[in-house]
Backbone of each chain as ProteinMPNN parsed JSONL, in Angstrom:
{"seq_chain_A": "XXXXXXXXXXXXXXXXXXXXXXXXXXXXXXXXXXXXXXXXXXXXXXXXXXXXXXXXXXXXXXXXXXXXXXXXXXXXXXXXXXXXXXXXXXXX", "coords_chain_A": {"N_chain_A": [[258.067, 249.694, 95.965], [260.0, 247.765, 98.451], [260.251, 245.119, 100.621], [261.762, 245.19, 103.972], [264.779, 244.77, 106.454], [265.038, 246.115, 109.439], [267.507, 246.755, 110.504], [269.797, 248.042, 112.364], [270.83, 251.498, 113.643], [271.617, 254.794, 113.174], [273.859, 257.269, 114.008], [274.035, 261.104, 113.198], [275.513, 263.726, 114.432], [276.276, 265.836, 112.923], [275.054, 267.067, 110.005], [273.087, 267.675, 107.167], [270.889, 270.389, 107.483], [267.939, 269.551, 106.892], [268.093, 266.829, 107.381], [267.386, 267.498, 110.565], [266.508, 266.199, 113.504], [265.305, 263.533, 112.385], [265.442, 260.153, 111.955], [267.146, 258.379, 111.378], [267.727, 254.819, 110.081], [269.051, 251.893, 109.561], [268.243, 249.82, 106.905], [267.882, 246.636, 105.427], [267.103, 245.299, 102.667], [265.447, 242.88, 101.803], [264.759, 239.526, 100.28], [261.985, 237.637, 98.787], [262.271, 234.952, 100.022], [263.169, 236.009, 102.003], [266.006, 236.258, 102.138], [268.926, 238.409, 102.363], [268.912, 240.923, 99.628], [270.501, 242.803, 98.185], [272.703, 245.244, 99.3], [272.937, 247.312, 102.223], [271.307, 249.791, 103.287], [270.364, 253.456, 104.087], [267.484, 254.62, 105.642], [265.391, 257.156, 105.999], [263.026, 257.409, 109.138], [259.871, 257.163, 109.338], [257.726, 256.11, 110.548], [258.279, 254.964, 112.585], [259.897, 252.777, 113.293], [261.68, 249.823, 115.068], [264.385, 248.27, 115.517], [264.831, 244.962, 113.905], [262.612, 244.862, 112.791], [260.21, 243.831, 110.525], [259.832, 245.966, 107.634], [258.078, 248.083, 105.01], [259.963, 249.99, 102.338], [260.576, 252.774, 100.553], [261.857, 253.841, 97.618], [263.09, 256.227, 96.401], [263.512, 259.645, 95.897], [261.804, 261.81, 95.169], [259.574, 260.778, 96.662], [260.21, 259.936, 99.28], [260.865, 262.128, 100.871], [258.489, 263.177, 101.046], [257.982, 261.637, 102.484], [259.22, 262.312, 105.06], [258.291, 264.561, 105.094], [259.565, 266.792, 104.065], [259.906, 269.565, 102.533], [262.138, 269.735, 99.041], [263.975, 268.009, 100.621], [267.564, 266.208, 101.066], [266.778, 263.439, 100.138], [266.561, 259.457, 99.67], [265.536, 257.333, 100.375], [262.904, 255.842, 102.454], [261.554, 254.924, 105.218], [258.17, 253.758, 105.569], [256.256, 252.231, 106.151], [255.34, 249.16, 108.783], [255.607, 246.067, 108.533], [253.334, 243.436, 108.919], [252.345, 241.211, 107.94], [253.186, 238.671, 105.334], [251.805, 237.616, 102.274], [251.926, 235.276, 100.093], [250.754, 234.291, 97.337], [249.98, 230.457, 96.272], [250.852, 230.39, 93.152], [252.93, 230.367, 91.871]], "CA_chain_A": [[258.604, 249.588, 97.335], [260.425, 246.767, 98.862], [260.421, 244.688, 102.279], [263.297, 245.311, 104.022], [264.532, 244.041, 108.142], [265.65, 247.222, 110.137], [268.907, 245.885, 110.654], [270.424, 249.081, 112.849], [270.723, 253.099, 113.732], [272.813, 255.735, 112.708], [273.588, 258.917, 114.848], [275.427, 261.873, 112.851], [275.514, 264.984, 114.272], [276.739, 266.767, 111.782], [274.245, 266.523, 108.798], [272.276, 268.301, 105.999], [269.555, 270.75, 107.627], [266.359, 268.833, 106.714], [267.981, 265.874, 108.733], [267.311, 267.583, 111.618], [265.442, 265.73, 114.024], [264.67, 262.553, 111.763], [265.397, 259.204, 112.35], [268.093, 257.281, 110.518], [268.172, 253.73, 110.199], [270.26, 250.846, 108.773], [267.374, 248.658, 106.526], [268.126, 245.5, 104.198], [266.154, 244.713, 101.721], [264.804, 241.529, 101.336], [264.223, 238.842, 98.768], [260.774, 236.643, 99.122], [262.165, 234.209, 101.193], [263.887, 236.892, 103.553], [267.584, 236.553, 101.787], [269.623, 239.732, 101.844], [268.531, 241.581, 98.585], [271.8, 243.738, 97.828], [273.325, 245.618, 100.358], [272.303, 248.094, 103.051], [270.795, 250.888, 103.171], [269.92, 254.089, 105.424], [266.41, 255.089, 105.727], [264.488, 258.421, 107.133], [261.903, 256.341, 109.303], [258.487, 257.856, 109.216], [256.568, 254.855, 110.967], [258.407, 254.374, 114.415], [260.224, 251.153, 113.325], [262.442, 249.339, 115.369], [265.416, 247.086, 114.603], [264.554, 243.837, 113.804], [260.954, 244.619, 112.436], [260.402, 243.785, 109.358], [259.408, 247.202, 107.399], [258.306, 248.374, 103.797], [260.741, 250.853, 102.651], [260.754, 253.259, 99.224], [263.605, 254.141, 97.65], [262.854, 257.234, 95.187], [263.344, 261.182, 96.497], [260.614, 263.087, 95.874], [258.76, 260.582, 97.885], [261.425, 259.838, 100.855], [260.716, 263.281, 100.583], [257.055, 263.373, 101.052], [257.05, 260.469, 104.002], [260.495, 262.864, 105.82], [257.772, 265.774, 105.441], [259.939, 267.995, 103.713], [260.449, 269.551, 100.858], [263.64, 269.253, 98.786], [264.947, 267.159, 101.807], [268.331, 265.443, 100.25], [266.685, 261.813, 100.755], [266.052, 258.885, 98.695], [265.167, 256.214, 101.089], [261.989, 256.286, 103.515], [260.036, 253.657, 106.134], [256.633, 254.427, 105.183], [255.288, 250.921, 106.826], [255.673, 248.113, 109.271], [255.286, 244.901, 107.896], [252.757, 242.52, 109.503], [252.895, 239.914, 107.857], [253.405, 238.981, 103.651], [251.112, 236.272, 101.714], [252.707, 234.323, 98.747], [249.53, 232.965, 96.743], [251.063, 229.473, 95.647], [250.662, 229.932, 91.911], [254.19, 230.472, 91.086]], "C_chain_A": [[259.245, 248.24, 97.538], [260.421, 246.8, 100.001], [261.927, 244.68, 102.387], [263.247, 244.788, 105.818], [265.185, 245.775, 108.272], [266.679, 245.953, 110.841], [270.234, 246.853, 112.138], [270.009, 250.639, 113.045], [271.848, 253.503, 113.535], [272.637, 256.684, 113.436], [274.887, 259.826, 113.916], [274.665, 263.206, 113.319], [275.682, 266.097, 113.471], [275.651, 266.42, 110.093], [273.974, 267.503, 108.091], [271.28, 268.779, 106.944], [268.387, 269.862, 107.572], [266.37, 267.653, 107.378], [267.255, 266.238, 109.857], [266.187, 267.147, 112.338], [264.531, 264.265, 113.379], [265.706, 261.752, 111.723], [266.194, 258.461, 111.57], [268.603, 256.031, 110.978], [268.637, 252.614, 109.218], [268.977, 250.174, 107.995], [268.781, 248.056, 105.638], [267.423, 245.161, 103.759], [266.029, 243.642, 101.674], [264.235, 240.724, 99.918], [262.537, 238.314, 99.869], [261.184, 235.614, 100.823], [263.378, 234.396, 102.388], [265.684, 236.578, 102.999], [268.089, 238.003, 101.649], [269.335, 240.249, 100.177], [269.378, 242.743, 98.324], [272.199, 244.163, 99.054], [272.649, 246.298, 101.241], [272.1, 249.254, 102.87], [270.47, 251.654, 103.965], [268.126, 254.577, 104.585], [265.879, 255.869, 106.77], [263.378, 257.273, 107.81], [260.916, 257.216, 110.022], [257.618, 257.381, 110.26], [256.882, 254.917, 112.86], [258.774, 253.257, 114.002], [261.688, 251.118, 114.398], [263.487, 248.177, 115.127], [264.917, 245.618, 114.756], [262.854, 243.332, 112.946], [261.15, 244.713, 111.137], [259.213, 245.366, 108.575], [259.111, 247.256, 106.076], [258.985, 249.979, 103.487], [260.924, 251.487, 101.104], [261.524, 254.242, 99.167], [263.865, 255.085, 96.389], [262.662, 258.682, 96.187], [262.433, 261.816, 96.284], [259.741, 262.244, 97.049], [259.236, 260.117, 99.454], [261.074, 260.993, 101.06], [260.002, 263.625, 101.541], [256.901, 262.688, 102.361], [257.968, 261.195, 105.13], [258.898, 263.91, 106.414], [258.037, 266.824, 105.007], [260.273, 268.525, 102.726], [262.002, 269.879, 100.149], [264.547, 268.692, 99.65], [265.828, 265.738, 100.546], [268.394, 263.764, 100.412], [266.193, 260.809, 99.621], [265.849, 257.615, 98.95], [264.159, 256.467, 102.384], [261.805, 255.017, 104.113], [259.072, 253.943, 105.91], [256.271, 253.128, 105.807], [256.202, 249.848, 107.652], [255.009, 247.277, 109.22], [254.617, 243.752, 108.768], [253.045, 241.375, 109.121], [252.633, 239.871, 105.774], [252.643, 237.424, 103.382], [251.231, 235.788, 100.671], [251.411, 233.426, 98.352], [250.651, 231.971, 95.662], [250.604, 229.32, 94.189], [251.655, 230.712, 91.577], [254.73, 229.526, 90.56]], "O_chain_A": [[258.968, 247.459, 96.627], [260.519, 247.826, 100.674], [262.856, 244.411, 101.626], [262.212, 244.503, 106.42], [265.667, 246.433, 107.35], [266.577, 244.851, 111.379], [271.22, 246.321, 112.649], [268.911, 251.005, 112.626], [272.909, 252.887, 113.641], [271.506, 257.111, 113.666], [276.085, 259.553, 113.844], [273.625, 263.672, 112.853], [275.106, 267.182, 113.55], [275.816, 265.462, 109.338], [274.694, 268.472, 108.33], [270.611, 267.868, 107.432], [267.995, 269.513, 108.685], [265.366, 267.183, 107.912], [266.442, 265.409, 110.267], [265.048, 267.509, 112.041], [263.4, 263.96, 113.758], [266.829, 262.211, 111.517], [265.506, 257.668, 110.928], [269.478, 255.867, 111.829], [268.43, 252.739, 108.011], [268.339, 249.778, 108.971], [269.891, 248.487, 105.327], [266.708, 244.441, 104.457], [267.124, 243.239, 101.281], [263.589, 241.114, 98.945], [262.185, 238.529, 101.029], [260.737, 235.568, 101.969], [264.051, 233.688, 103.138], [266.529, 236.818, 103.862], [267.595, 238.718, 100.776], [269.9, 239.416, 99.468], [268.754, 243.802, 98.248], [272.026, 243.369, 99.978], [271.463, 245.971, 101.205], [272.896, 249.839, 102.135], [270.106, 251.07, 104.986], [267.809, 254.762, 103.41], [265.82, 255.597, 107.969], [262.93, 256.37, 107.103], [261.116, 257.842, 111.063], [256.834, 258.141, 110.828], [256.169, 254.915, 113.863], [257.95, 252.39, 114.292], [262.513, 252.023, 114.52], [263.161, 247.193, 114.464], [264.622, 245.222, 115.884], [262.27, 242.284, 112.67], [261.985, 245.427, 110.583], [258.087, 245.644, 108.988], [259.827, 246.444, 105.49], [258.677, 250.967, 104.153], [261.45, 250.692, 100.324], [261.869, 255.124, 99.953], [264.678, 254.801, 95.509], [261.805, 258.758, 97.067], [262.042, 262.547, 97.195], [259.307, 262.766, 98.076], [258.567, 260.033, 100.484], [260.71, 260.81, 102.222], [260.357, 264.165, 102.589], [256.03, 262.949, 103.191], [257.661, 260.832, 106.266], [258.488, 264.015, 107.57], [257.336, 267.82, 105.187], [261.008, 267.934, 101.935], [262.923, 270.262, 100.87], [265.763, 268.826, 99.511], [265.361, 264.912, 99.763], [269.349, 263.027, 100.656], [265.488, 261.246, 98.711], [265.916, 256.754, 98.073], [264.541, 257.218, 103.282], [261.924, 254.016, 103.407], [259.088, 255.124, 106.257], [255.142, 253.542, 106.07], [257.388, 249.625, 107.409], [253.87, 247.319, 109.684], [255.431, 243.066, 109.386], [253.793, 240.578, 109.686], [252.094, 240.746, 105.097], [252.822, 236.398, 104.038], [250.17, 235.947, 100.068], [251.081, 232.324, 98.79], [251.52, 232.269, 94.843], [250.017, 228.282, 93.881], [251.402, 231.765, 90.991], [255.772, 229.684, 89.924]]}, "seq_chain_B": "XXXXXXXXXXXXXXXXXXXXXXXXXXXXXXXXXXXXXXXXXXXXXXXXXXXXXXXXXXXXXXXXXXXXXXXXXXXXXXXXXXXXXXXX", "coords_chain_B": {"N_chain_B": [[269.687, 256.513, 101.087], [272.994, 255.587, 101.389], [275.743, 254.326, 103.156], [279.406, 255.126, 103.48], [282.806, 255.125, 102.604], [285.107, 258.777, 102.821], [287.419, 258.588, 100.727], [288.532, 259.794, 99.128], [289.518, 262.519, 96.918], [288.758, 264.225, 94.053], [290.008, 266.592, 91.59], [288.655, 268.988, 89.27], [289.783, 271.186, 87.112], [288.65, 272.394, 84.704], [285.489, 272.714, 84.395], [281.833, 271.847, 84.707], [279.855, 274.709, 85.061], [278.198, 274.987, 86.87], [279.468, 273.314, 88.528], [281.598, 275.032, 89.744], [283.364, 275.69, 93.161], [282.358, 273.941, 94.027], [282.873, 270.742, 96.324], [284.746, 268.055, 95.297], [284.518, 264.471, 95.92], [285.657, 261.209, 96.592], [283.692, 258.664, 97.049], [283.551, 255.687, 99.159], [280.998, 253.259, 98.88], [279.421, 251.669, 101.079], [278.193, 248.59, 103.361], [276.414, 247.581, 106.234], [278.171, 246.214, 107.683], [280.917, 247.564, 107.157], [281.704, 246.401, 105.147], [282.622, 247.138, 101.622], [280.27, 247.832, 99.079], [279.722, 247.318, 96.103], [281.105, 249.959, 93.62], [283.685, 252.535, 93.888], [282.81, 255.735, 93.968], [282.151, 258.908, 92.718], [281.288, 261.906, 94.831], [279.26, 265.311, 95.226], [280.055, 267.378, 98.148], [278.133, 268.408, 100.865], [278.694, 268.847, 103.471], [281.045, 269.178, 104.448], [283.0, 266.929, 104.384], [286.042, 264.589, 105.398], [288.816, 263.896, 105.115], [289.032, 260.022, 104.811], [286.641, 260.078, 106.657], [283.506, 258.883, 107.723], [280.297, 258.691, 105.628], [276.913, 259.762, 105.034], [275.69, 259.332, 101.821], [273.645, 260.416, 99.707], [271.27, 259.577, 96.533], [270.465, 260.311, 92.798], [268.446, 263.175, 91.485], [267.554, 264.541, 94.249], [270.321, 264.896, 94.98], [271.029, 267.316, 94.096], [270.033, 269.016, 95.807], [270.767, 270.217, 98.309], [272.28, 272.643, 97.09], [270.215, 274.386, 96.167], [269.028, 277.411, 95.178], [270.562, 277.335, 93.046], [271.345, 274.914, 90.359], [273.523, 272.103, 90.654], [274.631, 270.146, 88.026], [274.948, 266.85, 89.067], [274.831, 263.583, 90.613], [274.965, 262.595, 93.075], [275.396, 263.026, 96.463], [277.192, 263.799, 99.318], [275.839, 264.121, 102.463], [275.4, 263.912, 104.717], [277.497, 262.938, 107.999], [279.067, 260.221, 109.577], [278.817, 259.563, 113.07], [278.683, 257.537, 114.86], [277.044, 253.841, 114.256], [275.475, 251.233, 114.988], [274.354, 247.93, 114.94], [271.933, 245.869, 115.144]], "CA_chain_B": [[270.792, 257.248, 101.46], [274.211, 254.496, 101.62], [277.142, 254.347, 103.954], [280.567, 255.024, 102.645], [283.922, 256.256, 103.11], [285.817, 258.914, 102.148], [288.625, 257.809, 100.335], [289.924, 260.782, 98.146], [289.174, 263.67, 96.296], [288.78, 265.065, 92.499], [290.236, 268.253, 91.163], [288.644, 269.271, 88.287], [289.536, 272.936, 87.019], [287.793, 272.736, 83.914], [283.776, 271.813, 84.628], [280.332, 272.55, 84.345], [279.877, 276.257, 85.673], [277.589, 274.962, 87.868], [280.254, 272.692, 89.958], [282.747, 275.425, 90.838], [283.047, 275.723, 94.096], [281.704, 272.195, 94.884], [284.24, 269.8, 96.707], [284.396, 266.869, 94.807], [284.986, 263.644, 96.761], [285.894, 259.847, 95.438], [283.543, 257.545, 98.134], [283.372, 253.937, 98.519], [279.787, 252.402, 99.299], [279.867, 250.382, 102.432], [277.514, 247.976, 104.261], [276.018, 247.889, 107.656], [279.402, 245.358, 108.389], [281.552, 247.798, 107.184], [282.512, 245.862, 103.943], [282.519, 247.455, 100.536], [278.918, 247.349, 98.584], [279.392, 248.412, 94.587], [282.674, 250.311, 93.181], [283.8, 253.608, 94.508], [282.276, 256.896, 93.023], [282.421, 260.61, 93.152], [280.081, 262.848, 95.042], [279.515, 266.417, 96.135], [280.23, 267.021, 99.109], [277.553, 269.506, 101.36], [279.069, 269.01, 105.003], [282.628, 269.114, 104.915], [283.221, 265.608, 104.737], [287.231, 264.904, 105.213], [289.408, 261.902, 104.488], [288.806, 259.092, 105.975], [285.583, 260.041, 107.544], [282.569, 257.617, 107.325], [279.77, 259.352, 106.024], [276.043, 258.607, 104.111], [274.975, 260.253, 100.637], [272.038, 260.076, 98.645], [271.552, 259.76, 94.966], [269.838, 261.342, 92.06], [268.714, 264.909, 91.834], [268.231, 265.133, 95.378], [271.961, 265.64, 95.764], [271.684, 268.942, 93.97], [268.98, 270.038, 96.215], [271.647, 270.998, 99.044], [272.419, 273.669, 96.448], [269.474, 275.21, 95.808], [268.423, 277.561, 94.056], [271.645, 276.537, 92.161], [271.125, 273.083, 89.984], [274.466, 271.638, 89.965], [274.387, 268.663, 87.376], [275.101, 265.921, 89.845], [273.561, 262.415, 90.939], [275.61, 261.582, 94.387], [276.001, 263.933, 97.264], [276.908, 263.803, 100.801], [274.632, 265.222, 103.438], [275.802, 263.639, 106.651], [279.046, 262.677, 108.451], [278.575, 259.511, 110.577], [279.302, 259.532, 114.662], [278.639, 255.846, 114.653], [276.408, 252.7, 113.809], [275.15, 250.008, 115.381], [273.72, 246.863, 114.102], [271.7, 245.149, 116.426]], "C_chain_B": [[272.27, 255.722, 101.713], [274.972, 255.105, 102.739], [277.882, 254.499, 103.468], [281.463, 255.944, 103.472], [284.622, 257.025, 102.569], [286.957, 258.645, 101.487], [289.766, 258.346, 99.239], [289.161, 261.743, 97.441], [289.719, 263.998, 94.714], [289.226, 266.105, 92.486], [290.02, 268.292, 89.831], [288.465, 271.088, 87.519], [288.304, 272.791, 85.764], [286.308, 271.42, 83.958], [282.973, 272.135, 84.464], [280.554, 274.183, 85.101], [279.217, 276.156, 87.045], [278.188, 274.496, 89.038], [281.283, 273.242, 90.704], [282.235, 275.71, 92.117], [283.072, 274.164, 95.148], [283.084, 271.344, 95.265], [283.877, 268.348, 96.348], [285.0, 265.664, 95.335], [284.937, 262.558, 96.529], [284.922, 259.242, 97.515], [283.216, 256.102, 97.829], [282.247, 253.465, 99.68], [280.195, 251.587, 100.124], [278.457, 249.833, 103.096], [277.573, 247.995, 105.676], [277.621, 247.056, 108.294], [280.602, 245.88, 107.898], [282.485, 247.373, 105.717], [282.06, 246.615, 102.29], [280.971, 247.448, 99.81], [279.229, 248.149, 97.279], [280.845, 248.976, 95.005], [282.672, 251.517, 93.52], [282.907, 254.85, 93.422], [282.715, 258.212, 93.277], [281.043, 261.143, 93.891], [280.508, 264.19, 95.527], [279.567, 266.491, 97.487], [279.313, 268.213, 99.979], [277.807, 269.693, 102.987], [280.105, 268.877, 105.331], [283.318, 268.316, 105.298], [285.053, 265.659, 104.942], [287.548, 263.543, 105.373], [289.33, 261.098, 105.537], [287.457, 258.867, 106.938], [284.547, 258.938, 107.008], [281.187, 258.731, 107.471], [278.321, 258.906, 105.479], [276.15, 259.561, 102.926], [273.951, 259.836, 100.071], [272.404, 260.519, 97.063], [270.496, 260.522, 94.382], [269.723, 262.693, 92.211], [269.037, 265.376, 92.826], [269.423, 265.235, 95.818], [272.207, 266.699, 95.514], [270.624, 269.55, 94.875], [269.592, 271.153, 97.316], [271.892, 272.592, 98.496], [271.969, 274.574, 96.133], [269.262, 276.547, 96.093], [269.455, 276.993, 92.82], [271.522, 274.615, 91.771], [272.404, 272.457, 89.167], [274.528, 269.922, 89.038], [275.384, 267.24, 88.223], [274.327, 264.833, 90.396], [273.938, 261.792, 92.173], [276.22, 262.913, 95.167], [275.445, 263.78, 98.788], [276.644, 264.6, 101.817], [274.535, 264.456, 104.62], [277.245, 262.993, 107.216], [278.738, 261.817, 109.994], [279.233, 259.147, 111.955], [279.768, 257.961, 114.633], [277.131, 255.12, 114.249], [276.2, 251.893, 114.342], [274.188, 249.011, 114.296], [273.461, 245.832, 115.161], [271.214, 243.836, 116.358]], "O_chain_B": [[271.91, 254.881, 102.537], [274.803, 256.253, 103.148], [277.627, 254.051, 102.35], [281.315, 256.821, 104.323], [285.153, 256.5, 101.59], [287.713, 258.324, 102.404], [290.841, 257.981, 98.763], [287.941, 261.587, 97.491], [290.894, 263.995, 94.348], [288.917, 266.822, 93.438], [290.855, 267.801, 89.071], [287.501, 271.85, 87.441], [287.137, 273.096, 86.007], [286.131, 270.22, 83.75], [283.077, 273.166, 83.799], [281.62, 274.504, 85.626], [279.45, 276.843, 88.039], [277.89, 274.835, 90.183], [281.849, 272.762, 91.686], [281.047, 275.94, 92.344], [283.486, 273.675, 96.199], [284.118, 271.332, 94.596], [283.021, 267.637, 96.874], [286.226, 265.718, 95.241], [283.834, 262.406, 96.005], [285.363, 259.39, 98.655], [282.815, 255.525, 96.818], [282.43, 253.328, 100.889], [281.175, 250.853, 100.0], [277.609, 250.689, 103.35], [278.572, 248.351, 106.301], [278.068, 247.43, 109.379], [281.559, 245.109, 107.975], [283.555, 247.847, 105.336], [280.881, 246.433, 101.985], [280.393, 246.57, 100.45], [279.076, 249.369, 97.23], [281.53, 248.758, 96.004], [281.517, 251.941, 93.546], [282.514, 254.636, 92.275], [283.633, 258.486, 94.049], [279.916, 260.806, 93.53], [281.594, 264.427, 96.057], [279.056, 265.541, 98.082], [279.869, 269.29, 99.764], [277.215, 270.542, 103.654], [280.358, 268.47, 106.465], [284.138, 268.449, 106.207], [285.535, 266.755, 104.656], [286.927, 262.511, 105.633], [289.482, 261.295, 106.742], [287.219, 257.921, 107.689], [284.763, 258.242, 106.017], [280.859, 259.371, 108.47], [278.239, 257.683, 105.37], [276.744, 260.621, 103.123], [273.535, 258.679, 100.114], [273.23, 261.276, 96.554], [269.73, 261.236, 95.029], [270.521, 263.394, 92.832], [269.976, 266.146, 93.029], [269.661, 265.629, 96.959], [273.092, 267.354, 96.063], [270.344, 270.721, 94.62], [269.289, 272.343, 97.404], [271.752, 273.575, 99.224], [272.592, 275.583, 95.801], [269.304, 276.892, 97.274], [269.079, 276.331, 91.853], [271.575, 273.593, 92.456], [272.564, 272.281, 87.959], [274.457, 268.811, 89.565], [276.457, 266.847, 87.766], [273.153, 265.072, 90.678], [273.477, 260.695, 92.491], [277.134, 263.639, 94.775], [274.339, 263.693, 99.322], [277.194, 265.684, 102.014], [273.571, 264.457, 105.385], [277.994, 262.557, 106.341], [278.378, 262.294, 111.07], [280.217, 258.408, 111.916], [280.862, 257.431, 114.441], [276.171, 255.835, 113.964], [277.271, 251.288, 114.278], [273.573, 249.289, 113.267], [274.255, 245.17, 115.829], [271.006, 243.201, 117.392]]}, "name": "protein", "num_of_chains": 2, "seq": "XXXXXXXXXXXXXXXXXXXXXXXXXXXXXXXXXXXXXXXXXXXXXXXXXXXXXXXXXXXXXXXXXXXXXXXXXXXXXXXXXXXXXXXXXXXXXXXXXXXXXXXXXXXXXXXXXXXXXXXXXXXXXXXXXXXXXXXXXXXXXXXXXXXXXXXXXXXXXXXXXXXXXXXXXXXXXXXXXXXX"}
């Protein structure tokens, strides 16, 4: 998984069936010390996140899948968590 | 699932057996600001995407799942067509 910020929302009417009714939002992945970590990304969001919260977010289909609810849903990005807070033990 | 736009279309007569039919569509990965992310690609297309539109897709198998029971050999297919975006 990776931390990511909810960065945005997406509205498409027009979608794939198994959308229906689930929650698409903009994440960014994150490095350690919160730098952009490639580009953006949409994510089904499972949790109830809102923009700006920092979220953990996995990025493999059967289990975007599994956190959507549905099966063969055409997804490969989920929210499965909202990120309290992250603890860096200093032995790097 | 990414952002992207359409930006053109494939014709390939001779293909797998499994992709006739399929509308094959050239998109280019885009970020929440609208700017490029990664080099354009192909995907199927499962909602009648059309030029120019801004839409998302998802990768790996799940892009042939649209298809199912049919498993067209594909790793990029679009399954929504975007109204709009914010970025707050």
């Amino acid at each position: 998984m990776l931390i990511a910020r909810v960065v945005g929302n997406v509205v498409a009417t027009q979608k794939h069936r198994k959308f229906e009714g689930a929650k698409l939002m903009l994440v960014q992945p994150l490095n350690l010390d919160e730098t952009p970590r490639g580009g953006t990304l949409l994510a089904v969001d499972g949790v109830g996140a809102g923009v700006s919260e920092k979220v953990l977010i996995v990025l493999e289909g059967r289990a975007a899948g599994e956190a959507l609810g549905r099966k063969a849903a055409p997804v490969d990005a989920a929210i499965v968590g909202i990120v309290d807070s992250v603890d860096l033990y200093a032995i790097l | 699932m990414q952002l992207a736009r359409v930006i053109g279309e494939v014709v390939a007569t001779r293909k797998d057996e499994n992709l006739t039919g399929l509308a094959l569509l050239l998109v280019q990965p885009l970020n929440a600001d609208r700017q490029p992310a990664g080099r354009p690609l192909v995907a199927v297309d499962a909602v009648g995407a059309g030029r120019g539109e801004y839409v998302f897709f998802v990768r790996g198998k799940e892009a042939s799942f649209p298809y199912y029971p049919a498993e067209p050999p594909v790793d990029a297919g679009i399954v929504g067509i975007v109204d709009h975006w914010d970025v707050g």
